[in-house]
Biopython code that builds the backbone (N, CA, C, O; Angstrom):
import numpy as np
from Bio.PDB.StructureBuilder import StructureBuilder

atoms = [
    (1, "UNK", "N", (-102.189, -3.938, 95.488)),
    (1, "UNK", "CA", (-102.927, -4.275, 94.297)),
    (1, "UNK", "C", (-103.045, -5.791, 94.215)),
    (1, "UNK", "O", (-102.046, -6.506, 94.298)),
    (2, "UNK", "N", (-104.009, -6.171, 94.087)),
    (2, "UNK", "CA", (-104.532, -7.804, 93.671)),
    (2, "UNK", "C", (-104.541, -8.149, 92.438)),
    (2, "UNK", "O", (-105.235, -7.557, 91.612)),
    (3, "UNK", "N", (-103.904, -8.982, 92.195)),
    (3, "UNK", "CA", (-104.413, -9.666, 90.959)),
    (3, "UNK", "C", (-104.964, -10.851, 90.957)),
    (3, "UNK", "O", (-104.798, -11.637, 91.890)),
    (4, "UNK", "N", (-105.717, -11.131, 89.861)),
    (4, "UNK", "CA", (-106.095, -12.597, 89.079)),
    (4, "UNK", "C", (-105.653, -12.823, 87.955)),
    (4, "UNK", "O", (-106.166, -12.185, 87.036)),
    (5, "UNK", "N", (-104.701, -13.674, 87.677)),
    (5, "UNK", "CA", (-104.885, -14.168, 86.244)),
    (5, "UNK", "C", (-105.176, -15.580, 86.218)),
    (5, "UNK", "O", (-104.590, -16.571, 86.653)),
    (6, "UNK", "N", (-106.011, -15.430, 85.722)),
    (6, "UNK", "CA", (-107.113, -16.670, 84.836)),
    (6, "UNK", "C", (-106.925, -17.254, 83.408)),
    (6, "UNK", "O", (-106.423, -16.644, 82.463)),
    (7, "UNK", "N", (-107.290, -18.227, 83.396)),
    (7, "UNK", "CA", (-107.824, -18.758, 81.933)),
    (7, "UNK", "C", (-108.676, -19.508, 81.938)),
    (7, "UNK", "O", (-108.805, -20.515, 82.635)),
    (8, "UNK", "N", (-109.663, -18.882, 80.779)),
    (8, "UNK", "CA", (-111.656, -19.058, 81.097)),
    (8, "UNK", "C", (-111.586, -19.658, 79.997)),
    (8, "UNK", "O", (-110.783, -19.453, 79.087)),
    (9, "UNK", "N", (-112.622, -20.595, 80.063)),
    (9, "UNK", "CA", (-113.195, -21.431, 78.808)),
    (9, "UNK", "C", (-114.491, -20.758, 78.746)),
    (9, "UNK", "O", (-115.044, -20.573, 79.830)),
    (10, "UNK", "N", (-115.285, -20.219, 77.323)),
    (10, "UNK", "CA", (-116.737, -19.812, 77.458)),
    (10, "UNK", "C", (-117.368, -20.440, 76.417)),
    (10, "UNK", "O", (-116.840, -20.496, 75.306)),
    (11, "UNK", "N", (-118.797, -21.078, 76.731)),
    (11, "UNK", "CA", (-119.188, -21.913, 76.691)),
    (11, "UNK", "C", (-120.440, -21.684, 75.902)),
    (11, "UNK", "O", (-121.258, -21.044, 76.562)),
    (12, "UNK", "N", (-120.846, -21.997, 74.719)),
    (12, "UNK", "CA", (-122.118, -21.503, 74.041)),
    (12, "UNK", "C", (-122.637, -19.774, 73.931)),
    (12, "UNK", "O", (-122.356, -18.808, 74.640)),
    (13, "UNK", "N", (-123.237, -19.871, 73.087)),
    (13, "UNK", "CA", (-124.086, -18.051, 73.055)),
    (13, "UNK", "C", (-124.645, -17.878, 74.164)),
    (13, "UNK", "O", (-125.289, -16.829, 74.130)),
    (14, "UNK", "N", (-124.745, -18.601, 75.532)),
    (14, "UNK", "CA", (-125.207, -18.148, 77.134)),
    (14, "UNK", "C", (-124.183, -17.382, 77.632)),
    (14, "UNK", "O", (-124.213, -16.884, 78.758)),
    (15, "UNK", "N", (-123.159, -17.245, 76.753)),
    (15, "UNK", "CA", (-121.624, -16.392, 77.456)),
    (15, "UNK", "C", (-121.482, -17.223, 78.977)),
    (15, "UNK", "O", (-121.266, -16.310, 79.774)),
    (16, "UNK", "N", (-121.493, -17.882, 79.365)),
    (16, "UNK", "CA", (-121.056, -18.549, 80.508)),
    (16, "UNK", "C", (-119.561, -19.005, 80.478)),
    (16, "UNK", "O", (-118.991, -19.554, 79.535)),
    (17, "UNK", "N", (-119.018, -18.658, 81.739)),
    (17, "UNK", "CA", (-117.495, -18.988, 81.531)),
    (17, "UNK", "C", (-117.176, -19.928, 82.695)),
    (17, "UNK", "O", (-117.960, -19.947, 83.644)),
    (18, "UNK", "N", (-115.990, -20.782, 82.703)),
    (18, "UNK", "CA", (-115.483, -21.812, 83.574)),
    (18, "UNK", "C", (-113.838, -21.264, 83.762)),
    (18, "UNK", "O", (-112.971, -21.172, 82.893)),
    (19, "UNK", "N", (-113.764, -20.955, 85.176)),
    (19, "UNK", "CA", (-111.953, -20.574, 85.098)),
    (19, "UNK", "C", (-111.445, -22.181, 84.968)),
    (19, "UNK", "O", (-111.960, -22.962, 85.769)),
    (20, "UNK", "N", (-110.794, -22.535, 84.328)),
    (20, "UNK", "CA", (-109.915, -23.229, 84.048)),
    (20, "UNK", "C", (-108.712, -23.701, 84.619)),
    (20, "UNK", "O", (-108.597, -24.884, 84.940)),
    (21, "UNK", "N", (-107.435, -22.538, 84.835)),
    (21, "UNK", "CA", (-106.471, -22.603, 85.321)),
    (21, "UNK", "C", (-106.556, -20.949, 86.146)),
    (21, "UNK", "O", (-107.209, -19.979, 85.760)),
    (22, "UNK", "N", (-105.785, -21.037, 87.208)),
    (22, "UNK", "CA", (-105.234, -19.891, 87.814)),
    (22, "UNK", "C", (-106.477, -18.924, 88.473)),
    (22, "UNK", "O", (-107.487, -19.623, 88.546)),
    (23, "UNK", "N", (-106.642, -18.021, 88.801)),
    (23, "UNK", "CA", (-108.037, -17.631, 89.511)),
    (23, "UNK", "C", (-107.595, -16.984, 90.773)),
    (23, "UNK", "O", (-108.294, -16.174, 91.381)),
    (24, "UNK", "N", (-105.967, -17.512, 91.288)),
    (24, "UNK", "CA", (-106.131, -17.228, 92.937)),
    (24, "UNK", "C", (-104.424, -16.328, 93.304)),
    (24, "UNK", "O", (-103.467, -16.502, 94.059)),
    (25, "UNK", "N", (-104.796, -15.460, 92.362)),
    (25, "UNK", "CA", (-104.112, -14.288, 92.257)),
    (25, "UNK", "C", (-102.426, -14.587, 91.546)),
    (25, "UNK", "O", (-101.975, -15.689, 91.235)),
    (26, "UNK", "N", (-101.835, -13.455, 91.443)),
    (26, "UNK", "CA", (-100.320, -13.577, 91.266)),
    (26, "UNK", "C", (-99.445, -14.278, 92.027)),
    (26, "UNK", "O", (-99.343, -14.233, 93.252)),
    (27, "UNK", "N", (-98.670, -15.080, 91.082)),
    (27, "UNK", "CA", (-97.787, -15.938, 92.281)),
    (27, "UNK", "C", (-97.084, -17.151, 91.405)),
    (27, "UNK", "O", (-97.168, -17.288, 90.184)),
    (28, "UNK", "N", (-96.408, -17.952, 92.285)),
    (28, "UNK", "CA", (-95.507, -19.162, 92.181)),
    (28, "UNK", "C", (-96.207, -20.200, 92.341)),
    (28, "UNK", "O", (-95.908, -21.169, 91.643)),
    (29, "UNK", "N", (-96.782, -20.262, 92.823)),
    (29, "UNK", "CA", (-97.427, -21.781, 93.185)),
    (29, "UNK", "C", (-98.106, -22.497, 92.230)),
    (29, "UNK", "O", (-98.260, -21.839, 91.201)),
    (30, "UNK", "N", (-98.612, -23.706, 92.190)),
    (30, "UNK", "CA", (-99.066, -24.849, 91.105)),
    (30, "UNK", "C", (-100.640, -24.124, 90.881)),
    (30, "UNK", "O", (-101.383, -24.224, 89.905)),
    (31, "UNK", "N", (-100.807, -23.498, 91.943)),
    (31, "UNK", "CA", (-102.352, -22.870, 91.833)),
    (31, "UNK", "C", (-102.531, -21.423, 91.175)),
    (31, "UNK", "O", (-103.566, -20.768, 91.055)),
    (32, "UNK", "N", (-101.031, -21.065, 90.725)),
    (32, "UNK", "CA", (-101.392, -19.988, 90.277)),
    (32, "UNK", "C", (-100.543, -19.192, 88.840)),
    (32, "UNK", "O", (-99.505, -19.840, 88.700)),
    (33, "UNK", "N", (-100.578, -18.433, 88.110)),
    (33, "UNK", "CA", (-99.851, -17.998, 87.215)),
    (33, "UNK", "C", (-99.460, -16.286, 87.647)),
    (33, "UNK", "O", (-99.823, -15.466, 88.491)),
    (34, "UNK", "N", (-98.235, -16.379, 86.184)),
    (34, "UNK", "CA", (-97.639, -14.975, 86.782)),
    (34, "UNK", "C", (-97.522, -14.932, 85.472)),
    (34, "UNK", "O", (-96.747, -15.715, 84.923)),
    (35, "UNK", "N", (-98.527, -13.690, 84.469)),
    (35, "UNK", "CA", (-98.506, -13.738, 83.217)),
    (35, "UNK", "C", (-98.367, -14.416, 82.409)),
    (35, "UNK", "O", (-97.339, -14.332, 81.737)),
    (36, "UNK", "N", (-99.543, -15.580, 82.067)),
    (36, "UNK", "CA", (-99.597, -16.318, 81.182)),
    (36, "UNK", "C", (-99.592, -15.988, 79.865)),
    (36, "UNK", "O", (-100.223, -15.005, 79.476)),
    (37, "UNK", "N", (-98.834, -16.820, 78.967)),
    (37, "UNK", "CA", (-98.829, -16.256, 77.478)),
    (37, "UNK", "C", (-99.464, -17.432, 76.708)),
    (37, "UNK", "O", (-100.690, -17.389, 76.603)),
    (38, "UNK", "N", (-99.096, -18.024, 76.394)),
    (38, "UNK", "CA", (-99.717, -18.463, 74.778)),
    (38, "UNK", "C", (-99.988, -20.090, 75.493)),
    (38, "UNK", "O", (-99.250, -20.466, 76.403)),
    (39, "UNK", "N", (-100.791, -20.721, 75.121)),
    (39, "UNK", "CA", (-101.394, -21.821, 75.630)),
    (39, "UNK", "C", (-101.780, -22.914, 74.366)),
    (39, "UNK", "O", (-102.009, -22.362, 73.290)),
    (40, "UNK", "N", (-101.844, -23.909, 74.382)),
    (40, "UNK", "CA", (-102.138, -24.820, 73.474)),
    (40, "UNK", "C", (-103.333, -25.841, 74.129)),
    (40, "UNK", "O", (-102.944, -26.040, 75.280)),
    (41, "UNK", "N", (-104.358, -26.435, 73.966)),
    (41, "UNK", "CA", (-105.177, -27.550, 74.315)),
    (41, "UNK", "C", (-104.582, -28.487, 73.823)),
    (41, "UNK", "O", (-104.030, -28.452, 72.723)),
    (42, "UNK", "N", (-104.642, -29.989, 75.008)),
    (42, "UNK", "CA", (-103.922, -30.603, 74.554)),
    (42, "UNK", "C", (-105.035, -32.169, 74.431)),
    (42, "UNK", "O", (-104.806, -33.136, 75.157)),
    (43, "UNK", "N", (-105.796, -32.167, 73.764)),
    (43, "UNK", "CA", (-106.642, -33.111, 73.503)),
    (43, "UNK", "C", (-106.774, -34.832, 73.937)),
    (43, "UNK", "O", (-107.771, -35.459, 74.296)),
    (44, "UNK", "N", (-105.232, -35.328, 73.727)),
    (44, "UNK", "CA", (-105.247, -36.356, 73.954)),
    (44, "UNK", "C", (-105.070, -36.577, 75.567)),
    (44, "UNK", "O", (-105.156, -37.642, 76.178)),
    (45, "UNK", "N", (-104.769, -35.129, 76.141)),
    (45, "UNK", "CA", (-104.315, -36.080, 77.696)),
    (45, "UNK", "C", (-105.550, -35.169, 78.146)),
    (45, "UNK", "O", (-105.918, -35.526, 79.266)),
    (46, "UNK", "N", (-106.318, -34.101, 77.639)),
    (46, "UNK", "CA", (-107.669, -33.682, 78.542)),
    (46, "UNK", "C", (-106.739, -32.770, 79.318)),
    (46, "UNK", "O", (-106.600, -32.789, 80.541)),
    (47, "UNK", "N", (-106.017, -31.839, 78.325)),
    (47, "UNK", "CA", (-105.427, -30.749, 79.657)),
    (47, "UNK", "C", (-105.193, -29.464, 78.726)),
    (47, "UNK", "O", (-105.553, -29.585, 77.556)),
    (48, "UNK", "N", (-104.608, -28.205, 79.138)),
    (48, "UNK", "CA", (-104.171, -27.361, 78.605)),
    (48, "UNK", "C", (-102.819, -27.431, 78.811)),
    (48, "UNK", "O", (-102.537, -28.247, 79.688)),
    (49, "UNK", "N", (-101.811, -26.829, 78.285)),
    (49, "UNK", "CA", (-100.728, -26.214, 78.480)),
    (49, "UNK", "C", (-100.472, -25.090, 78.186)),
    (49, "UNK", "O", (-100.986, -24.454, 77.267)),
    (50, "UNK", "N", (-99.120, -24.491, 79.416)),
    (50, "UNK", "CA", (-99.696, -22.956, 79.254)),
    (50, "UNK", "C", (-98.352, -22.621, 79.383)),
    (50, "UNK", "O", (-97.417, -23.315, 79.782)),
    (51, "UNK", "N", (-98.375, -21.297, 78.938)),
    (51, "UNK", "CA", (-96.358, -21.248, 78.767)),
    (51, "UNK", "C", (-96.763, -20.118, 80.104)),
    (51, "UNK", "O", (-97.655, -19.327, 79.799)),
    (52, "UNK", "N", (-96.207, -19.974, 81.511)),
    (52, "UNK", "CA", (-96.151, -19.102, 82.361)),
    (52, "UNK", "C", (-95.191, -18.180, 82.293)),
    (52, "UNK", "O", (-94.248, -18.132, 83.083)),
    (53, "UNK", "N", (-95.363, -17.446, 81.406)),
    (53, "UNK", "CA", (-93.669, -16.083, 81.065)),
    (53, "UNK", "C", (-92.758, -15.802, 82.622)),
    (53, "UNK", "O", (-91.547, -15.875, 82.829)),
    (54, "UNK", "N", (-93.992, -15.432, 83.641)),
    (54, "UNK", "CA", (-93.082, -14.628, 84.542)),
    (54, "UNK", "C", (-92.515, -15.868, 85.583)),
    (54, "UNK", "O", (-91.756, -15.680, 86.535)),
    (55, "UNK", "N", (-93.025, -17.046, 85.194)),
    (55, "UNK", "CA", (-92.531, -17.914, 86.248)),
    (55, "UNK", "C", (-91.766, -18.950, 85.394)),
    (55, "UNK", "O", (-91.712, -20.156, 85.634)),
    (56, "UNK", "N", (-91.226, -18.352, 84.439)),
    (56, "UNK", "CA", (-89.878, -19.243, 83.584)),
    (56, "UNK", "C", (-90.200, -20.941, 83.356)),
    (56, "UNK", "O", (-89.287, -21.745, 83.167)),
    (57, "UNK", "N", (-91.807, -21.371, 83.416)),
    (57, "UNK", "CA", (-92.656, -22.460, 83.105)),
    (57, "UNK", "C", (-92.863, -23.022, 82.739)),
    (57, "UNK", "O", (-91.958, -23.645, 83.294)),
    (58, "UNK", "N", (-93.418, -23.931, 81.960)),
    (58, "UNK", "CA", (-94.840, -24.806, 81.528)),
    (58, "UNK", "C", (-95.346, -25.433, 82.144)),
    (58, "UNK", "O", (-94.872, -26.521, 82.473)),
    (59, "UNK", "N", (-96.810, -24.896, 82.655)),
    (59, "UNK", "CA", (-97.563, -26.266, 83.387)),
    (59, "UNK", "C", (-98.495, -26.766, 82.542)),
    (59, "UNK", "O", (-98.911, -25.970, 81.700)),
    (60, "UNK", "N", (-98.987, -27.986, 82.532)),
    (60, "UNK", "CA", (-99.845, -28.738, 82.013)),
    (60, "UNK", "C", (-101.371, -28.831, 83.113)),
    (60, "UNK", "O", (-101.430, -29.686, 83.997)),
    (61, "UNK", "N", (-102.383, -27.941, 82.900)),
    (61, "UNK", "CA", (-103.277, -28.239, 83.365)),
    (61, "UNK", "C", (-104.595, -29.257, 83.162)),
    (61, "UNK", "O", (-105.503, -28.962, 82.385)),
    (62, "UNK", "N", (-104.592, -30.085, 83.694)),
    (62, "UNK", "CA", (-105.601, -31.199, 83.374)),
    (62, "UNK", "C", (-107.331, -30.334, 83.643)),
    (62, "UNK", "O", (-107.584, -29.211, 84.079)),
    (63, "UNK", "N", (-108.278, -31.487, 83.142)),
    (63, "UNK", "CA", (-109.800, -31.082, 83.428)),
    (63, "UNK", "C", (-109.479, -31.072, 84.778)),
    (63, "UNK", "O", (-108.611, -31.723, 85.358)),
    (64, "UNK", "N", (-110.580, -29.950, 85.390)),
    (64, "UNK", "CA", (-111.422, -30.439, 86.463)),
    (64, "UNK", "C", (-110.215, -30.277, 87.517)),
    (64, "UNK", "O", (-110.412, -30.842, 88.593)),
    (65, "UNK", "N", (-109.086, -29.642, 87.381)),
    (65, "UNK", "CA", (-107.616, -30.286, 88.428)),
    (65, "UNK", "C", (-107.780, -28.460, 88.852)),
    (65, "UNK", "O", (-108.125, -27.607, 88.035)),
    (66, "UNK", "N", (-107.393, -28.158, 90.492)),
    (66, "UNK", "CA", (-107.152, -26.790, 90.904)),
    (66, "UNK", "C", (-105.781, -26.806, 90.689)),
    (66, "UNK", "O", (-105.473, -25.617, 90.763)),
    (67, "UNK", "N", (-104.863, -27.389, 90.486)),
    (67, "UNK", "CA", (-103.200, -27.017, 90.309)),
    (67, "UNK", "C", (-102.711, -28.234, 88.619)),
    (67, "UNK", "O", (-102.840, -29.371, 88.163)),
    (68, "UNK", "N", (-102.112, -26.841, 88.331)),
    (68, "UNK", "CA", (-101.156, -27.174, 87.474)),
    (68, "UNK", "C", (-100.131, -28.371, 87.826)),
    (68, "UNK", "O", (-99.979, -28.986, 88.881)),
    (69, "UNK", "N", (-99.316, -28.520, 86.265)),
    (69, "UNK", "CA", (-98.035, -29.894, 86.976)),
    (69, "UNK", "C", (-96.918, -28.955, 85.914)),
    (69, "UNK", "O", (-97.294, -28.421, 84.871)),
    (70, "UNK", "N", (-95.224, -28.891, 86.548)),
    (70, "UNK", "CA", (-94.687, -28.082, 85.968)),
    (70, "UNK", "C", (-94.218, -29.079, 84.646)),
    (70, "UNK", "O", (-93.782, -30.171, 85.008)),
    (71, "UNK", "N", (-94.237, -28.948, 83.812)),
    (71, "UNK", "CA", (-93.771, -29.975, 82.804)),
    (71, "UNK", "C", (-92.496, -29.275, 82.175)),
    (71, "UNK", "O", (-92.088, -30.030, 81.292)),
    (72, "UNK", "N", (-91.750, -28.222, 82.255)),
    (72, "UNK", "CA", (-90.793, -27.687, 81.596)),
    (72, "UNK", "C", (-90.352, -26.497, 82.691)),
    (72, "UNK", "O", (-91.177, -26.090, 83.510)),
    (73, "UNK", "N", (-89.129, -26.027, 82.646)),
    (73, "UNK", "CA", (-88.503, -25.100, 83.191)),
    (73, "UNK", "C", (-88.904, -25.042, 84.493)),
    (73, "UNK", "O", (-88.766, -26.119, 85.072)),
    (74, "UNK", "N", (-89.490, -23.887, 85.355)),
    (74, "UNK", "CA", (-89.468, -23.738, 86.866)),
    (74, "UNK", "C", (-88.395, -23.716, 87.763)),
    (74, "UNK", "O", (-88.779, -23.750, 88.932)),
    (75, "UNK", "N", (-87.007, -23.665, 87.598)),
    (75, "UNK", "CA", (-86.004, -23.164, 87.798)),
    (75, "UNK", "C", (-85.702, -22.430, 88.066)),
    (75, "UNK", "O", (-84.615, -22.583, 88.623)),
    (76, "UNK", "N", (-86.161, -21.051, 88.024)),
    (76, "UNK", "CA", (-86.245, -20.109, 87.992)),
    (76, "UNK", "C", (-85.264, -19.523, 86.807)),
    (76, "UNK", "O", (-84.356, -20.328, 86.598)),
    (77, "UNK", "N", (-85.180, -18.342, 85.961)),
    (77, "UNK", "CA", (-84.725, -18.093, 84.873)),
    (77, "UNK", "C", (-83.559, -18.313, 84.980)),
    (77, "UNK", "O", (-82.916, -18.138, 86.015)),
    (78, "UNK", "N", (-82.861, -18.973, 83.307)),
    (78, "UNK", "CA", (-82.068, -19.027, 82.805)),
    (78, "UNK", "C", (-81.097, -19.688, 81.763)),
    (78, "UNK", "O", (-80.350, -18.756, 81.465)),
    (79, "UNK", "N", (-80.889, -20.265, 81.387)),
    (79, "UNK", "CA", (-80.293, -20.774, 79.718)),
    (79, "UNK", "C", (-79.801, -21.938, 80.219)),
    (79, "UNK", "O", (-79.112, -22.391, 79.305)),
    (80, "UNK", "N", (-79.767, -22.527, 80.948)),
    (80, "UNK", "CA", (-79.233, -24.021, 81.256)),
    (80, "UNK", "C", (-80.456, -25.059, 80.390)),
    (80, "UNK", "O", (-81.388, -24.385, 79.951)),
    (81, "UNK", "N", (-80.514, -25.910, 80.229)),
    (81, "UNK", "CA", (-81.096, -26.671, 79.402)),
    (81, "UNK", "C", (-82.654, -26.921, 80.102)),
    (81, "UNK", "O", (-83.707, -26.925, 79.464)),
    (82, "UNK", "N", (-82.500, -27.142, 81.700)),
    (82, "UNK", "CA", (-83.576, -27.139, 82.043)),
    (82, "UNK", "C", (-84.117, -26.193, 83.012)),
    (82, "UNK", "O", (-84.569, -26.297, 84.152)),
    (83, "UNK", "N", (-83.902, -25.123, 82.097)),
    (83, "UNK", "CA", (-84.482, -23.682, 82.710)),
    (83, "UNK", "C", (-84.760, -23.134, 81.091)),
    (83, "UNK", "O", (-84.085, -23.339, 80.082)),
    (84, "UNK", "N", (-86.382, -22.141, 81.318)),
    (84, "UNK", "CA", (-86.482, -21.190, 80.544)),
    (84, "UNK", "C", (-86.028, -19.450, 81.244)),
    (84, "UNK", "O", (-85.517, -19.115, 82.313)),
    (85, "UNK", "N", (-86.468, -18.732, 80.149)),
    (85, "UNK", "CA", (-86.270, -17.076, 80.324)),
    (85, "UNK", "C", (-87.975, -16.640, 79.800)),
    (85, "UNK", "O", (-88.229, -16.341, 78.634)),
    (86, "UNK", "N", (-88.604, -16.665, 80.465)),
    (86, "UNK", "CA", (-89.706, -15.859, 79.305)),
    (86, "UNK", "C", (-90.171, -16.831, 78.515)),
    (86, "UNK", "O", (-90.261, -16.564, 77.317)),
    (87, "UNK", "N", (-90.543, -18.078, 78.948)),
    (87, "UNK", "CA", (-91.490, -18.675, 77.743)),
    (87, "UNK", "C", (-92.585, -18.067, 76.953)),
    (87, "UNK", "O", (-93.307, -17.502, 77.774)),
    (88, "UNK", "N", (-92.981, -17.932, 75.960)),
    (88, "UNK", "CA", (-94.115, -16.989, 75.475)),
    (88, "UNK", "C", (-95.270, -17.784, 74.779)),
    (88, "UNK", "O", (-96.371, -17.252, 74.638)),
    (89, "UNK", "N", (-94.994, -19.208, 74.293)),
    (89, "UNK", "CA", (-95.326, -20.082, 73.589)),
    (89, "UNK", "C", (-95.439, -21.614, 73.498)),
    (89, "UNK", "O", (-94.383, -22.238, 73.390)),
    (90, "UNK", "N", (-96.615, -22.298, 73.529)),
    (90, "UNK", "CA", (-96.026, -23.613, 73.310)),
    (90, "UNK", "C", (-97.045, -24.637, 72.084)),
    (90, "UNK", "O", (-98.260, -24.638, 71.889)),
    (91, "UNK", "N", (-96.224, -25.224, 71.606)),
    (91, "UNK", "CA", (-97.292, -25.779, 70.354)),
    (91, "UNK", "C", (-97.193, -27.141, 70.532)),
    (91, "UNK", "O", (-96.085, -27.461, 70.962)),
    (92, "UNK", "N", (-98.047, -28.170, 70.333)),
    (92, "UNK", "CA", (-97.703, -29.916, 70.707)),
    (92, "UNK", "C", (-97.700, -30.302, 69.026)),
    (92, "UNK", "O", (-98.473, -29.699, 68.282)),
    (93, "UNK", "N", (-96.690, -31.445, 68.444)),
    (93, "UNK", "CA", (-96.408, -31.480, 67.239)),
    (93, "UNK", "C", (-96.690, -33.351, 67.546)),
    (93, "UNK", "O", (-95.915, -34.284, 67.761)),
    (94, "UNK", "N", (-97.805, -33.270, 67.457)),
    (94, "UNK", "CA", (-98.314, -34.685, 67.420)),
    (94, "UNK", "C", (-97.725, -35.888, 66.376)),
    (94, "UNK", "O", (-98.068, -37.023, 66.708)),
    (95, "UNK", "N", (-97.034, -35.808, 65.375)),
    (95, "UNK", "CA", (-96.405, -36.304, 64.705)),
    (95, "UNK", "C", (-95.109, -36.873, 65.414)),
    (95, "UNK", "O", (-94.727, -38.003, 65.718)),
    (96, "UNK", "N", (-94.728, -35.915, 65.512)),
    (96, "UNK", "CA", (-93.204, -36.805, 67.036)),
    (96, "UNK", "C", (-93.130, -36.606, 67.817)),
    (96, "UNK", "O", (-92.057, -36.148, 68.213)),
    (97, "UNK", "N", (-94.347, -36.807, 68.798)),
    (97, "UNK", "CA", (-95.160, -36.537, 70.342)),
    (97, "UNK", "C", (-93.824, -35.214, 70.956)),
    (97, "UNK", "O", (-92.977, -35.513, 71.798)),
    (98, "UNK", "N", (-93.908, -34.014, 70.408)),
    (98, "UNK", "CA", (-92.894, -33.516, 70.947)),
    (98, "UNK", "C", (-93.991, -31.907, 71.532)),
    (98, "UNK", "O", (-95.073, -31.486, 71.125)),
    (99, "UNK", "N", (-93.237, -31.514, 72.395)),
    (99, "UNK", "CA", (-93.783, -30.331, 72.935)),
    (99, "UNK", "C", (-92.819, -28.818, 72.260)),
    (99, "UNK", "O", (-91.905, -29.429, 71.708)),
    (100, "UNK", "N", (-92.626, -27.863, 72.096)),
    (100, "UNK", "CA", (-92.598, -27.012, 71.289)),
    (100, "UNK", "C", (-92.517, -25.746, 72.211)),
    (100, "UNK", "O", (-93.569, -25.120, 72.339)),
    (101, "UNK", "N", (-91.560, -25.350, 72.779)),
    (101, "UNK", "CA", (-91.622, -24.017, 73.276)),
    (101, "UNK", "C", (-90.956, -22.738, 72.773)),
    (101, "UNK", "O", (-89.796, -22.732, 72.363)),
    (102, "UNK", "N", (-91.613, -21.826, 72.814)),
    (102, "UNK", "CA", (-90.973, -20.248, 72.370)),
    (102, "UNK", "C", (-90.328, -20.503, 73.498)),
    (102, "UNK", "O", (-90.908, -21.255, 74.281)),
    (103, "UNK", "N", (-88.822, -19.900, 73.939)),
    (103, "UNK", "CA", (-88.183, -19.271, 74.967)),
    (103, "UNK", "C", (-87.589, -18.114, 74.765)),
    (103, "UNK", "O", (-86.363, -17.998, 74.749)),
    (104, "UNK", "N", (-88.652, -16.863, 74.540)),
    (104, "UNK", "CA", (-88.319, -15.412, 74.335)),
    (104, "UNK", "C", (-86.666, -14.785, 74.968)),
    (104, "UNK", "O", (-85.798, -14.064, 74.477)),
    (105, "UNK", "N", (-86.814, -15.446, 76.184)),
    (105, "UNK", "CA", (-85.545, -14.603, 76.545)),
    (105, "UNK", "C", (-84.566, -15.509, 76.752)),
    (105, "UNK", "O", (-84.216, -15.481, 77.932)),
    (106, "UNK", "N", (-83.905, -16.396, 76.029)),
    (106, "UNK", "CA", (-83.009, -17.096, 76.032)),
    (106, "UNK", "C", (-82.738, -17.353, 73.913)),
    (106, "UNK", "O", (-81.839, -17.908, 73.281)),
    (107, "UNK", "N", (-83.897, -16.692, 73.513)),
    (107, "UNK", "CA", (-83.982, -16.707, 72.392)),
    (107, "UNK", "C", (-83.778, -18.240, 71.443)),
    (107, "UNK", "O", (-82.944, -18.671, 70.646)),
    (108, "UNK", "N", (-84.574, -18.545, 71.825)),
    (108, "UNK", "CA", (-84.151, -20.047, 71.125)),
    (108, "UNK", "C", (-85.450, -20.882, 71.452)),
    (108, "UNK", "O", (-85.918, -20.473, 72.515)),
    (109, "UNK", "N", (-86.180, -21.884, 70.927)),
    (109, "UNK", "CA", (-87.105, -22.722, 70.303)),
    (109, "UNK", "C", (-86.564, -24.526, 70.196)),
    (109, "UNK", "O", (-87.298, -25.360, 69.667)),
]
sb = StructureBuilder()
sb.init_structure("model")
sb.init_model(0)
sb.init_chain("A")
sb.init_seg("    ")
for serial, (resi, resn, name, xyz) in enumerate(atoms, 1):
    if name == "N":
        sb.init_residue(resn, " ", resi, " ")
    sb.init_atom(name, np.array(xyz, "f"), 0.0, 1.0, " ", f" {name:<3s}", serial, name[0])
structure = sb.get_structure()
């Protein structure tokens, strides 16, 4: 079985879409996601961020870029400070330039 997981930007009432991030199936790599969950745009740097659940994550995807950059966890799972479990979430709190993650399975924020 193949997968893609993607994240499409669509673009005016022409329904036209742009993959964004991910496109080149299931996996580990900077080029790809393994169940992406909850994503935030991040305006001032021209990127998305994306919480990658199954790859214990956050990458920050810029415009126009084929690979992600890991900005949080990638460790592979687990509760040490710089490891997630299941990220599900991430919110940017522009007030005290801070980044904001759900970590579902370590239960803690």
């Amino acid at each position: 079985m193949h997968y893609s997981l993607i994240v499409q930007s669509y673009i005016g009432a022409a329904q036209h879409s742009n993959t964004v991030a991910g496109g080149y199936g299931l996996g580990n790599a900077n080029d790809e996601l393994c169940y992406p969950y909850g994503l935030v745009v991040d305006d001032d740097h021209q990127s998305i961020i994306i919480a990658d659940w199954g790859n214990h994550r956050i990458l920050q995807w810029k415009i126009n870029e084929t690979n992600g950059i890991v900005i949080a966890g990638g460790h592979n799972q687990g509760n040490a400070l710089n490891q997630l479990y299941c990220p599900t979430d991430v919110l940017i709190d522009k007030e005290t330039n801070s980044l904001i993650i759900c970590d579902r399975g370590n239960k803690r924020v």
